[in-house]
N, CA, C and O atoms as CSV, one atom per row, in Angstrom:
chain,resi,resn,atom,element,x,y,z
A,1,UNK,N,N,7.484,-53.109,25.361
A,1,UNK,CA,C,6.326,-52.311,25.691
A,1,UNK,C,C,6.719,-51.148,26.606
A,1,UNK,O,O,6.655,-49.988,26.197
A,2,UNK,N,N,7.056,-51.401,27.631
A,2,UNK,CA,C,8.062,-50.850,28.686
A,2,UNK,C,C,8.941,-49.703,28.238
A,2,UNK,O,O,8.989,-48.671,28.906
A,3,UNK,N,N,9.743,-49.880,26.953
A,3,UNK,CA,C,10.442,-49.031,26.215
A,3,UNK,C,C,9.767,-48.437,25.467
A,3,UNK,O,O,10.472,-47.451,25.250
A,4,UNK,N,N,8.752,-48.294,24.808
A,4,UNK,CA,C,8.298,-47.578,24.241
A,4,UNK,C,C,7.344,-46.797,24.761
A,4,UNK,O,O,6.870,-45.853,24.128
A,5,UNK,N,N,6.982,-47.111,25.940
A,5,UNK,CA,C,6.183,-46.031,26.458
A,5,UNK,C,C,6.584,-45.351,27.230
A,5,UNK,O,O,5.948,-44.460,27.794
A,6,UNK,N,N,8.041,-45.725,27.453
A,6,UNK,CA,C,9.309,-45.124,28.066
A,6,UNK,C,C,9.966,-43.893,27.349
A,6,UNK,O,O,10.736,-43.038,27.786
A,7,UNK,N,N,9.300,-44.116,25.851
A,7,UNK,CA,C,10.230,-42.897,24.589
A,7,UNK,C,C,8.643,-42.282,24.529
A,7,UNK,O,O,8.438,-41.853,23.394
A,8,UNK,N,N,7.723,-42.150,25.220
A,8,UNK,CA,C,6.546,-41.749,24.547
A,8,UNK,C,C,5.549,-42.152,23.495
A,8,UNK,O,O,5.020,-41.200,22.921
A,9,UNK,N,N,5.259,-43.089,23.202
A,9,UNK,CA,C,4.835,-44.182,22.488
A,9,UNK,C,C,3.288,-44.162,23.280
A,9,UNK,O,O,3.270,-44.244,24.508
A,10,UNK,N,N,2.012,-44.048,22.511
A,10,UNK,CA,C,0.944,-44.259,23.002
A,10,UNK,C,C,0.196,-44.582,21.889
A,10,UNK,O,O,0.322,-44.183,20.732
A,11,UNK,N,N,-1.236,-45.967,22.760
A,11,UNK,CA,C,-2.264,-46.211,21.488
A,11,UNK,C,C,-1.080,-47.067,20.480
A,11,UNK,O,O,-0.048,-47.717,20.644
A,12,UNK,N,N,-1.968,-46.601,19.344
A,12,UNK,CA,C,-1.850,-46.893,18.146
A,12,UNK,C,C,-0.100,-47.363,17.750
A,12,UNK,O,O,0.383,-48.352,17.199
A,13,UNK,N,N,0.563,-45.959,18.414
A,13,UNK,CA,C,2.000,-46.159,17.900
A,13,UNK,C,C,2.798,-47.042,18.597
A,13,UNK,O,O,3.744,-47.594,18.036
A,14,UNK,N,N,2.434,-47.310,20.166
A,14,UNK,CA,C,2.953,-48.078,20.881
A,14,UNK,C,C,2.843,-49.508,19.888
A,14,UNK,O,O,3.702,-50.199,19.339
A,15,UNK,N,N,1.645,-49.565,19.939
A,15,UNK,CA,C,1.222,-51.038,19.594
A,15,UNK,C,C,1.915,-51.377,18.527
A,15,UNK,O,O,2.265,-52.552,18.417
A,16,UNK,N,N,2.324,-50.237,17.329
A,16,UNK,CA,C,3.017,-50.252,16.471
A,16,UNK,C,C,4.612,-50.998,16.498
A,16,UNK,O,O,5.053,-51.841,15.717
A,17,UNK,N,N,5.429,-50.225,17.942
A,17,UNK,CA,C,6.123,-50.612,18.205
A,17,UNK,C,C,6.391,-51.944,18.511
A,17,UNK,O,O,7.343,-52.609,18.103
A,18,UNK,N,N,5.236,-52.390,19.467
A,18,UNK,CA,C,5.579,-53.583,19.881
A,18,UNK,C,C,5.563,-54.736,18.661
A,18,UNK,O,O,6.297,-55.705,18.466
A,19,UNK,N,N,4.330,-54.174,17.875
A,19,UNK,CA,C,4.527,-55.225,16.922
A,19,UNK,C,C,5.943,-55.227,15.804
A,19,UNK,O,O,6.503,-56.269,15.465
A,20,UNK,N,N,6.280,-54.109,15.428
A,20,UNK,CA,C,7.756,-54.682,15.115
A,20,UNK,C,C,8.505,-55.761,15.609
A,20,UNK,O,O,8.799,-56.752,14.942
A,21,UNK,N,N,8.848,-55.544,16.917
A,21,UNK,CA,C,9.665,-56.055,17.594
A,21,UNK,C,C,9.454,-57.318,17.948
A,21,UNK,O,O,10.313,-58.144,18.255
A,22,UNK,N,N,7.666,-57.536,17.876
A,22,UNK,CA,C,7.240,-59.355,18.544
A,22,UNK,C,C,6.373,-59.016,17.862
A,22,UNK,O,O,5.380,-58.363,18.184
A,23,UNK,N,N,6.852,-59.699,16.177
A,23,UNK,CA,C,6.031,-59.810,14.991
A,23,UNK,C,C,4.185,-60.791,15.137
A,23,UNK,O,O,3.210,-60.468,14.458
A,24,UNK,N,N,4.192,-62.150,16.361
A,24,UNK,CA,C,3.844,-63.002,16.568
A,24,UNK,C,C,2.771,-62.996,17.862
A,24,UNK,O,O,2.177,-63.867,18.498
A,25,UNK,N,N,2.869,-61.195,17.907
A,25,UNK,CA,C,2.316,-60.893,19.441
A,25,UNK,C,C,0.781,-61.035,19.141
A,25,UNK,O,O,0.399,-60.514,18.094
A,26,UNK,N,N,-0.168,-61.688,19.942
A,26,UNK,CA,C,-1.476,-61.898,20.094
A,26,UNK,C,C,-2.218,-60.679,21.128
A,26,UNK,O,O,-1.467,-60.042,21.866
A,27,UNK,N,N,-3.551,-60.422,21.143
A,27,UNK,CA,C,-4.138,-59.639,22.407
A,27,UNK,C,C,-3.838,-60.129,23.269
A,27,UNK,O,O,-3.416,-59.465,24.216
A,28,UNK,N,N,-3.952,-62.081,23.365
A,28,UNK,CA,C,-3.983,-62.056,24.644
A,28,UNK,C,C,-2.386,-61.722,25.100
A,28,UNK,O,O,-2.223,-60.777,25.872
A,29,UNK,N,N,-1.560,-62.256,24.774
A,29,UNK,CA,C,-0.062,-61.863,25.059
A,29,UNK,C,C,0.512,-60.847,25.318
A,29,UNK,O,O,1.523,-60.777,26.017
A,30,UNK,N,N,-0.328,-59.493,24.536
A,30,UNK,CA,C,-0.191,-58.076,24.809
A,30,UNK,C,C,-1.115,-58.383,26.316
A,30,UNK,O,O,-0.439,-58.538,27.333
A,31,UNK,N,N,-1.707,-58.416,26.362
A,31,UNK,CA,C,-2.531,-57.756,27.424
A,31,UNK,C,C,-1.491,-58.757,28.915
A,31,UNK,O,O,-1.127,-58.102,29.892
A,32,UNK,N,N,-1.262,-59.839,28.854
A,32,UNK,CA,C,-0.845,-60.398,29.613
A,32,UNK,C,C,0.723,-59.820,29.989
A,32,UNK,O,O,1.089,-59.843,31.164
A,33,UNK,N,N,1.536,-59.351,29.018
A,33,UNK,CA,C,2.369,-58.729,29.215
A,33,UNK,C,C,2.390,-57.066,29.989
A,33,UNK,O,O,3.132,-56.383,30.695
A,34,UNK,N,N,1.175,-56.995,29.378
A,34,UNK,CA,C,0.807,-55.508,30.050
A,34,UNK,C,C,0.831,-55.542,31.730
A,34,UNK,O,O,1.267,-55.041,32.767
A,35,UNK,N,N,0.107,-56.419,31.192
A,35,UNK,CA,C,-0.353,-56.949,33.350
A,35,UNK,C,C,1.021,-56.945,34.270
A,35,UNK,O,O,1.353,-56.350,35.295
A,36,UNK,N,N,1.615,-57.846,33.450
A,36,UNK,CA,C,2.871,-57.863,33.805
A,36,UNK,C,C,4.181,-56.907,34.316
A,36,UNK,O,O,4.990,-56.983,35.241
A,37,UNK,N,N,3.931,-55.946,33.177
A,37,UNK,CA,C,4.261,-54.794,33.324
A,37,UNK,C,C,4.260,-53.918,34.433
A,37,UNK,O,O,5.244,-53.503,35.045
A,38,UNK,N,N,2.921,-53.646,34.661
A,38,UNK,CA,C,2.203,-52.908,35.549
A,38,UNK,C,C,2.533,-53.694,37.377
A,38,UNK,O,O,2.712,-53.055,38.413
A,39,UNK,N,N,2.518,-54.871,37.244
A,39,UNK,CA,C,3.339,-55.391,38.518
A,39,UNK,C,C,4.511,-54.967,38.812
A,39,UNK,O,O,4.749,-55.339,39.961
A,40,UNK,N,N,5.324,-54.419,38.411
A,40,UNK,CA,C,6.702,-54.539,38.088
A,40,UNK,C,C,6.797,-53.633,38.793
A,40,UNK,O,O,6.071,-52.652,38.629
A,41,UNK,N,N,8.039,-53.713,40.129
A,41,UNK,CA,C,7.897,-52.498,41.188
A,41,UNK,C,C,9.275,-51.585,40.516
A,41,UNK,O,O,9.688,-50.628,41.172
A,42,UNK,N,N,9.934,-51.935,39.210
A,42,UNK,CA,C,10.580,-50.851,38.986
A,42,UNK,C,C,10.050,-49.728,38.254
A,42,UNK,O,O,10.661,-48.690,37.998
A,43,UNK,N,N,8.709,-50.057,37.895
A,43,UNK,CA,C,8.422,-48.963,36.892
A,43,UNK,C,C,7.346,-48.126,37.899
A,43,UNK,O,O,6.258,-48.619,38.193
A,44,UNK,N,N,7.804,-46.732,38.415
A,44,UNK,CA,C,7.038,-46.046,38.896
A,44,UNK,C,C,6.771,-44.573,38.502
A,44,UNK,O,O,6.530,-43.585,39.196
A,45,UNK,N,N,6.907,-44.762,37.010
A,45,UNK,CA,C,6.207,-43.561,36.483
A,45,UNK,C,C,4.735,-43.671,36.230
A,45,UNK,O,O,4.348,-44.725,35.727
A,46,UNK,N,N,3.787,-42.665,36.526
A,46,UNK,CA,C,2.512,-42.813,36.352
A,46,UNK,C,C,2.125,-42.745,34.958
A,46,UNK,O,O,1.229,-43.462,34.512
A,47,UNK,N,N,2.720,-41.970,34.304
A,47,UNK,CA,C,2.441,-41.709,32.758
A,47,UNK,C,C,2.653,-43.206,32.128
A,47,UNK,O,O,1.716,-43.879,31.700
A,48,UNK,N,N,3.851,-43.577,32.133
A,48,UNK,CA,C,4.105,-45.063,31.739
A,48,UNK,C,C,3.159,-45.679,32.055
A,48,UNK,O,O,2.391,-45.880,31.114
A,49,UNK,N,N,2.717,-46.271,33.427
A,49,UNK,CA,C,1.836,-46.989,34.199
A,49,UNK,C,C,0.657,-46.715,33.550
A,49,UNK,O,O,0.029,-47.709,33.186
A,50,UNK,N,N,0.290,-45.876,33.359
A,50,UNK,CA,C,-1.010,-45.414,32.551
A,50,UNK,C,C,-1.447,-45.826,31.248
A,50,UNK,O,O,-2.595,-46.159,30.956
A,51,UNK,N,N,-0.114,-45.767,30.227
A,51,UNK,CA,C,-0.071,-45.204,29.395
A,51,UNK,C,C,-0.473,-47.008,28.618
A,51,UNK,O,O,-1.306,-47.193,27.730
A,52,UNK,N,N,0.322,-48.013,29.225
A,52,UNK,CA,C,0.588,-49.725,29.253
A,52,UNK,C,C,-1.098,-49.859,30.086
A,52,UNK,O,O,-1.416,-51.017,29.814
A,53,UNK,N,N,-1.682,-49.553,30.508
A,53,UNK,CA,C,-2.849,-50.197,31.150
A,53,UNK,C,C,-3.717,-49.479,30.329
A,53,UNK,O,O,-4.896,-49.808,30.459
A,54,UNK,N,N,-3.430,-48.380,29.324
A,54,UNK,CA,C,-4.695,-48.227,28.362
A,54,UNK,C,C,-4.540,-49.138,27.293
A,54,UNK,O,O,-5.501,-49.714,26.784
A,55,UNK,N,N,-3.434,-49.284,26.953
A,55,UNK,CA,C,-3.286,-50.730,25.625
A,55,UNK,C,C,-3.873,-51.492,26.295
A,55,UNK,O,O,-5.049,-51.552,25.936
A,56,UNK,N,N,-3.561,-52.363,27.419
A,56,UNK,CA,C,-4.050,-53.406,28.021
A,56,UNK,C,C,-5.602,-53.213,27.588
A,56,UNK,O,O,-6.158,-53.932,26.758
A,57,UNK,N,N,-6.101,-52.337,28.147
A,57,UNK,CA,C,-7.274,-52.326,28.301
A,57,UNK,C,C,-8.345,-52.333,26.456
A,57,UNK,O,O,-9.311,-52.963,26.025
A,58,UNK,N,N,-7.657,-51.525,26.054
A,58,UNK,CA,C,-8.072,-51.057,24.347
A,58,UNK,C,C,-7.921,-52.784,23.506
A,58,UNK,O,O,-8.643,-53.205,22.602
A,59,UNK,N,N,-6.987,-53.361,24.042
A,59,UNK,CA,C,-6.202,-54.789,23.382
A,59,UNK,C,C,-7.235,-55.684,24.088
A,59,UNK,O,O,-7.875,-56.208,23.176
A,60,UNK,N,N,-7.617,-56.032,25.048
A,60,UNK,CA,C,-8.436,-56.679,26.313
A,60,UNK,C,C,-9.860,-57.131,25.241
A,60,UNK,O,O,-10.204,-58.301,25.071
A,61,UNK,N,N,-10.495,-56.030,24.652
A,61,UNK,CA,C,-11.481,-55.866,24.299
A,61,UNK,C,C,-11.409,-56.504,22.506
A,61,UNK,O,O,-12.441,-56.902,21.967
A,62,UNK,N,N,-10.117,-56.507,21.801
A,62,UNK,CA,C,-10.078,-57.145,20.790
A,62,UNK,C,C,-11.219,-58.537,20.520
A,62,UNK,O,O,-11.681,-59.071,21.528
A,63,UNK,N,N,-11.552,-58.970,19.388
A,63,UNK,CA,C,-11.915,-59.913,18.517
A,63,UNK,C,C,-10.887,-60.557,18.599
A,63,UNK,O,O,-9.779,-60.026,18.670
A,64,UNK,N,N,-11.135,-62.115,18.604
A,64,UNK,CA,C,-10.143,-63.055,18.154
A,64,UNK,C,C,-9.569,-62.854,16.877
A,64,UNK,O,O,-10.268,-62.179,16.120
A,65,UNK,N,N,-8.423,-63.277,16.402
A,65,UNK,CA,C,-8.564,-63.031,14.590
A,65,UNK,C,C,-8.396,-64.643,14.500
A,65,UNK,O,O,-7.839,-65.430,15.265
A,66,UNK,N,N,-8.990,-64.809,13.450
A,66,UNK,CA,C,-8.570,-66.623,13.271
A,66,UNK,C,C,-7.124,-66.695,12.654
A,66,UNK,O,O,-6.316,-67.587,12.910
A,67,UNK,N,N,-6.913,-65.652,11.823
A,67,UNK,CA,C,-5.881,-65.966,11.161
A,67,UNK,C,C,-4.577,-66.179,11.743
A,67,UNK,O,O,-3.674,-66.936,11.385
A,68,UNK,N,N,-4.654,-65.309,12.779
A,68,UNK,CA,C,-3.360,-65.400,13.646
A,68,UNK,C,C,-2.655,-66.599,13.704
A,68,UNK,O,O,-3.253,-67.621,14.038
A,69,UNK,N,N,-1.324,-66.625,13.392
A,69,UNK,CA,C,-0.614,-67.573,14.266
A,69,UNK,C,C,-0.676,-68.852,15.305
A,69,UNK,O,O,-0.735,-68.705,16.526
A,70,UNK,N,N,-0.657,-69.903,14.754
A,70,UNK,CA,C,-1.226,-71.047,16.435
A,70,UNK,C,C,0.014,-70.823,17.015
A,70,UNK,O,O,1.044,-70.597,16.380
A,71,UNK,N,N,-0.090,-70.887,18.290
A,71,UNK,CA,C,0.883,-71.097,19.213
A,71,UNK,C,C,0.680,-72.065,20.600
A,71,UNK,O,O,-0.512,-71.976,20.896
A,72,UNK,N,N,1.147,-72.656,21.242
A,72,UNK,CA,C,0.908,-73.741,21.591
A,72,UNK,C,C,0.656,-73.210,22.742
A,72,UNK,O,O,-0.482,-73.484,23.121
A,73,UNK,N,N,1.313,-72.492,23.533
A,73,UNK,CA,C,0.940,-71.007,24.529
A,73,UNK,C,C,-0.326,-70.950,25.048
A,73,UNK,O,O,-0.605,-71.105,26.236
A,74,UNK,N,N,-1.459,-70.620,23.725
A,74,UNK,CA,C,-1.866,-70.340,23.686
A,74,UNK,C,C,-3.092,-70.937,23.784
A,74,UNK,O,O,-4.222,-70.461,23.673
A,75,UNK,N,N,-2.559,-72.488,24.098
A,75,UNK,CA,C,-3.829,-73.404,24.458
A,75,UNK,C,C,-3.588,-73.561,25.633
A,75,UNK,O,O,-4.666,-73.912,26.114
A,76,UNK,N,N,-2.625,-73.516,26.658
A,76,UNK,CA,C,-2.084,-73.925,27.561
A,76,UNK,C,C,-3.077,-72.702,28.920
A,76,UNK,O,O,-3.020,-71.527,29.281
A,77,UNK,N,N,-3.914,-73.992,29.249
A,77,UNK,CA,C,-5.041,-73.446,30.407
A,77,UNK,C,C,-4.278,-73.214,31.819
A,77,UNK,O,O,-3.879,-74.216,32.413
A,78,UNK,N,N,-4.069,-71.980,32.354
A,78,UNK,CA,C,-3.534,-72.008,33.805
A,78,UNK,C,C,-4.536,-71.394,34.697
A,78,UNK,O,O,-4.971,-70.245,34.612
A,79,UNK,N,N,-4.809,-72.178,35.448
A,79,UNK,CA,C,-5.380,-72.184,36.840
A,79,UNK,C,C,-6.306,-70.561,36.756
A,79,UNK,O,O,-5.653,-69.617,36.311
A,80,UNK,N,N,-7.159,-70.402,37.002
A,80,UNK,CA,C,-7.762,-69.132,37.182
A,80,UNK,C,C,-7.159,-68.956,38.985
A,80,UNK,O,O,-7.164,-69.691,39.972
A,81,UNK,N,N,-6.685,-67.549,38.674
A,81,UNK,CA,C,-6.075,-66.637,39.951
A,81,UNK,C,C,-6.942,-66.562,40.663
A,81,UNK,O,O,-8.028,-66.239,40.182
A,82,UNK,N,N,-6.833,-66.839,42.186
A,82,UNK,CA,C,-7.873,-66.576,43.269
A,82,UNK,C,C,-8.103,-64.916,43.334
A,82,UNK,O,O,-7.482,-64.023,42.757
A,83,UNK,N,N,-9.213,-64.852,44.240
A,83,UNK,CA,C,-9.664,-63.446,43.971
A,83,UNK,C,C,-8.888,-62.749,44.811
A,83,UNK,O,O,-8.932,-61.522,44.731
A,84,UNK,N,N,-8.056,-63.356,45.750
A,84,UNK,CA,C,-7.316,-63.083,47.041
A,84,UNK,C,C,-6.034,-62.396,46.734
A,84,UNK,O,O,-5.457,-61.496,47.344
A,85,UNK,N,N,-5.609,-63.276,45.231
A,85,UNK,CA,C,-4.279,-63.233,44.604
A,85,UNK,C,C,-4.674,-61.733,43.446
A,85,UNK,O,O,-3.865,-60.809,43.364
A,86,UNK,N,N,-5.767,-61.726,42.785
A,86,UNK,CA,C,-6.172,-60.248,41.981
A,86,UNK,C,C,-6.194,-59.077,42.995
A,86,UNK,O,O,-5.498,-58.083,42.789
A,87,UNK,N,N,-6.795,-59.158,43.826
A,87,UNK,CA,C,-6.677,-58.139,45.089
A,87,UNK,C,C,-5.479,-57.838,45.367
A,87,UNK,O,O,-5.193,-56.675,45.649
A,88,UNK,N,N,-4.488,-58.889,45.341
A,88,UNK,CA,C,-3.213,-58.578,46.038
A,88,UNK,C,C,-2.567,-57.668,45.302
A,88,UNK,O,O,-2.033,-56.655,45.754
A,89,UNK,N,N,-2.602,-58.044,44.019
A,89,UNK,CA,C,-2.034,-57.401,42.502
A,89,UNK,C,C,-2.321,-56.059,42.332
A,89,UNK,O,O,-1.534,-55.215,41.905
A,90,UNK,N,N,-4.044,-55.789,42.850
A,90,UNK,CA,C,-4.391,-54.191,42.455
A,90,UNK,C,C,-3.937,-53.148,43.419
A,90,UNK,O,O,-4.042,-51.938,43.217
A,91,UNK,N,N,-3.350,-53.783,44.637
A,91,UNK,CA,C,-3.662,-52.968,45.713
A,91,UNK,C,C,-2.061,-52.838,45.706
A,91,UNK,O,O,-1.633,-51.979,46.477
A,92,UNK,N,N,-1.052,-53.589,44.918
A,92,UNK,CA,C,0.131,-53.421,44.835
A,92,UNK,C,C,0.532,-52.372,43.612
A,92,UNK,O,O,1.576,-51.720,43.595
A,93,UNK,N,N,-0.461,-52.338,42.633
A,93,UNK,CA,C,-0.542,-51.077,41.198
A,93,UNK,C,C,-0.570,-50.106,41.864
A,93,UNK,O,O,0.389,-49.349,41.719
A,94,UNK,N,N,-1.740,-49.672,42.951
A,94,UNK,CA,C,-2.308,-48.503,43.338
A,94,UNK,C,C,-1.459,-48.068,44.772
A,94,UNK,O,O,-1.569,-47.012,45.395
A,95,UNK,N,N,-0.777,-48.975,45.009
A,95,UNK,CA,C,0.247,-48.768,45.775
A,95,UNK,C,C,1.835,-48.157,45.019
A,95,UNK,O,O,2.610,-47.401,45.603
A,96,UNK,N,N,2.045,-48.729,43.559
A,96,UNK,CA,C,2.846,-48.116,43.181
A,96,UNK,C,C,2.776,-46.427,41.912
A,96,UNK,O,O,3.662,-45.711,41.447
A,97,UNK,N,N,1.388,-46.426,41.803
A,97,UNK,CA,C,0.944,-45.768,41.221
A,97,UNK,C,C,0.720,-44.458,42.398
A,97,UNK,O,O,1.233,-43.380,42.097
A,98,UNK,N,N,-0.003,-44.553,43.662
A,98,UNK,CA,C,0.928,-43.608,44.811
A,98,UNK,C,C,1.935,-43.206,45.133
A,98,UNK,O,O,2.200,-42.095,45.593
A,99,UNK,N,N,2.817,-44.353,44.858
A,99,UNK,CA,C,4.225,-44.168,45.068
A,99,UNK,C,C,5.044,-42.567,44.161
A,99,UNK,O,O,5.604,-41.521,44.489
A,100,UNK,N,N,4.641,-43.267,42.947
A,100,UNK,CA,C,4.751,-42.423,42.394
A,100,UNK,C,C,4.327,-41.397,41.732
A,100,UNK,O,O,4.879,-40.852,40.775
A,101,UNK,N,N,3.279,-41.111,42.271
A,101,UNK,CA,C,2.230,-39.318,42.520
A,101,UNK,C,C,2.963,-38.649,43.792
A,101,UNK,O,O,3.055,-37.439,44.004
A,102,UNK,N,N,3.586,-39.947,44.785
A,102,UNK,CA,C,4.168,-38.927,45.894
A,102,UNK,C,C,5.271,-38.197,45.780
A,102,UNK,O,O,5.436,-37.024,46.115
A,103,UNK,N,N,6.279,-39.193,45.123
A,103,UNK,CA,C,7.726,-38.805,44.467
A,103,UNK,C,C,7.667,-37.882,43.579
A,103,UNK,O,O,8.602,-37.089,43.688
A,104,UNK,N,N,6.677,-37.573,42.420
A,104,UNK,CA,C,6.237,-36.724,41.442
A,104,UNK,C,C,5.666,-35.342,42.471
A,104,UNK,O,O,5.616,-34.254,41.897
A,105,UNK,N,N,5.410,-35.374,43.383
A,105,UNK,CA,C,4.544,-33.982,44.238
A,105,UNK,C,C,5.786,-33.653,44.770
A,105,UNK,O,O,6.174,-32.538,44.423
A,106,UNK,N,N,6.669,-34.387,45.640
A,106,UNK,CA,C,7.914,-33.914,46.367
A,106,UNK,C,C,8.811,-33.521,45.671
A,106,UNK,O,O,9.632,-32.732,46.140
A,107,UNK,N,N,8.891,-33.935,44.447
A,107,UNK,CA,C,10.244,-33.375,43.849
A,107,UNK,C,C,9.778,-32.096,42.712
A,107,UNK,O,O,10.668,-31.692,41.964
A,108,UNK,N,N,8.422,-31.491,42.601
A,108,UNK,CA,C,7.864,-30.199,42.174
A,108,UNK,C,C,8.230,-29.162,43.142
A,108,UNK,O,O,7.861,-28.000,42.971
């Protein structure tokens, strides 16, 4: 995901990409990977950062498909995140999403 929105990859074509590559990929798995993504204190391009939290978001909103794939994953219930622990998460995005609007202003 990461790489392709790394080569410019958005929407439609990203998603394209990814599905090549993880033939087996579900919304929720995209989107959870996205999340994932977006934690990630090496990636501090905003365009990237952006670019992975609009799939997230566009994918988020999907229909189940029945047909899909079972995966065992995918029954597997984990703990709903305290609200303490989501807070921590956004304020660490928008912390790196500053980061790098500041680095992007200083080096213009």
């Amino acid at each position: 995901m990461v790489d392709g929105a790394t080569e410019g990859l958005s929407g439609d074509q990203l998603f394209s990409y990814i599905r090549e590559r993880c033939p087996k990929v579900t919304s929720k798995k995209l989107v959870r990977s996205a999340l994932l993504a977006l934690t990630d204190d090496d990636i501090t391009d905003r365009n990237i950062l952006d670019t992975i939290y609009a799939l997230a978001i566009k994918h988020r909103l999907d229909p189940v498909d029945p047909d899909a794939a079972y995966d065992e994953e995918d029954d597997a219930y984990d703990e709903a995140p305290s609200l303490k622990a989501i807070k921590h998460d956004i304020i660490k995005i928008v912390a790196a999403l500053d980061d790098a609007e500041a680095t992007k202003t200083n080096n213009s």
